[in-house]
Structure formats: C-alpha cells, structure tokens
N, C-alpha and C positions, 0 to 999 in steps of 0.2 A: 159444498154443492155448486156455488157459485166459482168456485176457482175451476172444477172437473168441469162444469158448461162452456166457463168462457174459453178452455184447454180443447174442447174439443170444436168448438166455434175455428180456430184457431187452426186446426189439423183438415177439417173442413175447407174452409178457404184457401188453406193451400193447396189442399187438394186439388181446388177449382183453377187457380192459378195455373198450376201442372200440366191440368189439360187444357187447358187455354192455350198454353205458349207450344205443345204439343201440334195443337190441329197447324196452325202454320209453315210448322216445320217439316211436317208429312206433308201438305199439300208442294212445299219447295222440293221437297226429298224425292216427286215423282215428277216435277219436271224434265231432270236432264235422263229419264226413261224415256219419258216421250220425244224431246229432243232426238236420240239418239235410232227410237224407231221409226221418226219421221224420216231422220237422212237413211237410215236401209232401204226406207218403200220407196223413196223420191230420189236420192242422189243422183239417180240412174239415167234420170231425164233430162237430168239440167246440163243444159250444152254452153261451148264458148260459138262464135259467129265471127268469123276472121274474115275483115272485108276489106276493100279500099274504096275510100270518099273521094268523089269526083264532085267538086261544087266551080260552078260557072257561072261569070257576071258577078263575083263579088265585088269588082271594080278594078281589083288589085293582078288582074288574069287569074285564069284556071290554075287549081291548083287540087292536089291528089294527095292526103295523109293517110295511112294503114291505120286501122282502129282495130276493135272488138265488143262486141255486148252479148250479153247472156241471155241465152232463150231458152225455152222450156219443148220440152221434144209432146207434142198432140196428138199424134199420128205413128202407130209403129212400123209404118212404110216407110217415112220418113218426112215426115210433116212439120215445121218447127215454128213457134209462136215468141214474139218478143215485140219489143217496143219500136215506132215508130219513130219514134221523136228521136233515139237514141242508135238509128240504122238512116239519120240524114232527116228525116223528118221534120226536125227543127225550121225547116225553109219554109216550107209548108203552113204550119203553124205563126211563126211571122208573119208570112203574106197575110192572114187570117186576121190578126191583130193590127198588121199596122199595110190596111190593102193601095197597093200603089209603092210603096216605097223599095220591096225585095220582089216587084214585079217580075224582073229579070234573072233572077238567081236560081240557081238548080244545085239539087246534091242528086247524086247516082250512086247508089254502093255498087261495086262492081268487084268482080274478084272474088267470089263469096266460099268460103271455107269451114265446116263444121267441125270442131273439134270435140269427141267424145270421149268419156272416162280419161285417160292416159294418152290416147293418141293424140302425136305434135304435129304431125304431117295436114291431115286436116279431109275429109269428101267435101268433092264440090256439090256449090248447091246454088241454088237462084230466088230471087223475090218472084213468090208466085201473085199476091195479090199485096194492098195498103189500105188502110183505111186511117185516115188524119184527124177526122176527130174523136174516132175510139181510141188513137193511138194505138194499135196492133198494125203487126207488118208479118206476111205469113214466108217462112223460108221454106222450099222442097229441096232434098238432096235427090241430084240430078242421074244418079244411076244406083240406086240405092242395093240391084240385085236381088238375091237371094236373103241380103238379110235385114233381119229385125230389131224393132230398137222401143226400149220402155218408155212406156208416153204416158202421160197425164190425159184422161177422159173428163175433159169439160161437162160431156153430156151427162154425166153420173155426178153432177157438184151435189154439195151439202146444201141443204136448207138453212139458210142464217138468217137471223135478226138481233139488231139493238141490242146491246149487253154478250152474245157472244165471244167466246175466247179463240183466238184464231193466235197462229203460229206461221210463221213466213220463212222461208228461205234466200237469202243474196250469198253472192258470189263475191268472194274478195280478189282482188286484183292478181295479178298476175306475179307480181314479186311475192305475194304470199302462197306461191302456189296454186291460186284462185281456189281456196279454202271456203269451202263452204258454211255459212255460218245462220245458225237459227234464231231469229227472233219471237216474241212474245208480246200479245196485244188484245186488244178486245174490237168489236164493232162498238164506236161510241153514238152512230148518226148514221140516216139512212137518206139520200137526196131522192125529190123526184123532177129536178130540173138539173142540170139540160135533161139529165135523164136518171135512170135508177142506177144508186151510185154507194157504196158502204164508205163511212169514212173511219178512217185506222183510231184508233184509241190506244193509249199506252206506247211502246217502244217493241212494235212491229219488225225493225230496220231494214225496213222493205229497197226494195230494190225496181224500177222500171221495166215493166218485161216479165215478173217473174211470179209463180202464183200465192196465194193462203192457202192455208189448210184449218181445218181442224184438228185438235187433238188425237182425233181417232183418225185421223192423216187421209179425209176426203177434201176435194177439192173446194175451198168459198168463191174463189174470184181471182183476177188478174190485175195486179197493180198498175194504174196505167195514169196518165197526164193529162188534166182537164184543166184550157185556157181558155178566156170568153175570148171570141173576136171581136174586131174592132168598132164595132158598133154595137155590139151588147154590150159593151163596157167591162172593164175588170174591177169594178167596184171600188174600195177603199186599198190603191197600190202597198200599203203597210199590210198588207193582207194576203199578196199575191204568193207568199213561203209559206202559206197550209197548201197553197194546190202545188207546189213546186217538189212537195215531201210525197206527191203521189193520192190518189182516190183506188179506191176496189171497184173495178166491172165484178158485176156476180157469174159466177161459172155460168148458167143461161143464157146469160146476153153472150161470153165470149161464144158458146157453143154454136148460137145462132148466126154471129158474123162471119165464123170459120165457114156457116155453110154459105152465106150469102158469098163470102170471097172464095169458094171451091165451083160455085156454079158460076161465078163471073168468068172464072179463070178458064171453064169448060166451054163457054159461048166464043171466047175471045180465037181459041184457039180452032 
C-alpha cells in the first residue's frame, strides 16, 4: 500500500512538473506570432528620413554630413514623426544643459528625403514644426498628391500602466537592409516629473523616434530623449545612460503635441 501511494505521489508530481515546464514554453511559442503580426500591421509605417546636416559656429567652419533616422509615418497625407535630438536637435539640447557655451551653433537638416517600403530615390519633404524638450520633430512630404500612406494613430493609443507588456520596433542600419527588428519589454515606472513619462523595463531595444505597442499591436507611446538642463541639474552623472537608453511619451501626450505643432505651423504660415 505504501509502495502503490508513494508510486503514485511520484507520477503525480511529475505530472505537475510537465505542466509546469509546459506553461513557459507556450507562453515563448506565441511570441514570434505576435512578433510577426505586429511587423504586418506596422512595417508599413516605419519610414527612413534622408537629410543633410548643416551645423554652424562649431568653431571649426560650417560643415554638411548626409545622415538618416527612422520615423514613424502619423498622418496618411503624409505626416511623419521622429526624433528631434537625432534630425540635428542635439544642439538644442546642449544649449539647454550647458546655456552659454554652444550659444552659437546651429544644425539645419536640410535636403529632406522620405524613403518608403523599397523605394531608394526618396519624396521630398520638410520640418513642419520641433519641439526640444519632447524630443519630436514633425516631417510633411511636400507634394504628397493623390496618394496614401499607413500611419500610426496616436489618438487611438492603448491605455498602459506599471507591469504592462509592450513590444517595440527599430530599425537596423542600412548595411543590413535597415531590417526591421522587434523587441520585448514591460512598463517598469511611471514619472510625473518633468512630465508623464513610461520607463522601458526588460529589453525593449527601442530606438529614438520610434513607437510601443502592445501585444494586441495598439499604440502605448513614442520613445523619445529626456535630459535635465542646466540648472535643474542631471543628478548623479553615473546615472545619465538610463535617460540616454530612451523614456516613453504615452500616445496622448504625442497626440496632443502633433496637434499643438499642426496649429503652430497653420498660424505661422
């Protein structure tokens, strides 16, 4: 009796083992699904941004290098959202941190060239508006026509909090075919200084400029660059490579900038 109890204690537990090591492996088993329906709904959006840098007063004279960064198409008129900091912005941000010292210097992108899906030639386009401490910089393709183009709607973001599983998209460089590639993260922290702010948890490998998702492939936020200036101080500098890896705007806040930068852009003009 004792032998048949402890034989079935035994079958038991392994049992439990079984499914134990099961749930894991089904929860791994439906990531690269979601992966793989996230790049179908979104691929479509993520654009390259072919500029040239004009920076002035470096010391050294003017000087003009060809770049690119990756932005995320907003707008299916042709509206495009990316990073500030990473379209010249950086100057900006300096002055802010160290005020007096890059008094003089300027970056201009100029040149501005979209590149979509496959196409190497590129539509032209221009900086409609900036904003330096959200880090967003808004690009409009300048004769966009008759046609249409798959956009990310900020205004329809997902509701996120704290614990959250969110999924990101960057874009690999250019010798790898700028290969789009998915990362995997949670929301670990939620700021309400400077402002309201999601901070990435796990290995996102977000990118500057580019949006979250959820699982269920809705928008959370826009990974963008928070630095104190120079008089709010940057705290403990061993510190300064959590804000350097990116924070989350929550889709809200971006929604509401694009509209404050569409009616700036409509007064100016």
């Amino acid at each position: 009796m004792g032998s048949s109890l402890s034989l079935h204690r035994r079958h038991v537990a392994a049992g439990m083992v079984a499914m134990l090591m099961a749930i894991p492996m089904t929860a791994r088993a439906a990531a690269p699904d979601e992966y793989a329906e996230l790049l179908s709904q979104r691929a479509a959006s993520i654009v390259t941004i072919k500029y040239v840098l004009k920076v002035q007063g470096a010391g050294s004279g003017d000087q003009e290098a060809e770049s690119e960064v990756t932005g995320v198409m907003i707008d299916p008129k042709g509206l495009i959202l990316c990073s500030n900091t990473q379209l010249g912005g950086y100057v900006s941000m300096m002055r802010r941190m160290a005020p007096g010292r890059f008094s003089n210097v300027t970056a201009t992108p100029t040149d501005l060239k979209v590149l979509i899906g496959d196409d190497t030639e590129g539509i032209k386009a221009k900086v409609l508006a900036a904003d330096t401490e959200l880090d967003l910089a808004w690009i409009e393709i300048v004769e966009p026509g008759d046609r249409t183009f798959k956009a990310v709607d900020f205004a329809k973001g997902a509701p996120t909090k704290t614990g959250q599983r969110l999924l990101s998209i960057r874009q690999m460089d250019k010798f790898f075919d700028r290969l789009l590639v998915v990362g995997e993260g949670h929301i670990g922290g939620v700021t309400t200084k400077p402002r309201r702010l999601y901070v990435p948890g796990g290995d996102l490998s977000g990118e500057l400029g580019m949006p979250v998702f959820t699982p269920a492939g809705k928008v959370a936020g826009l990974i963008v660059l928070q630095m104190p200036d120079g008089e709010g101080g940057g705290g403990n500098p061993m510190r300064m490579q959590e804000l350097m890896g990116g924070l989350i705007l929550p889709a809200a806040e971006v929604a509401k900038a694009t509209a404050r930068a569409r009616a700036g852009a409509e007064e100016e003009e």
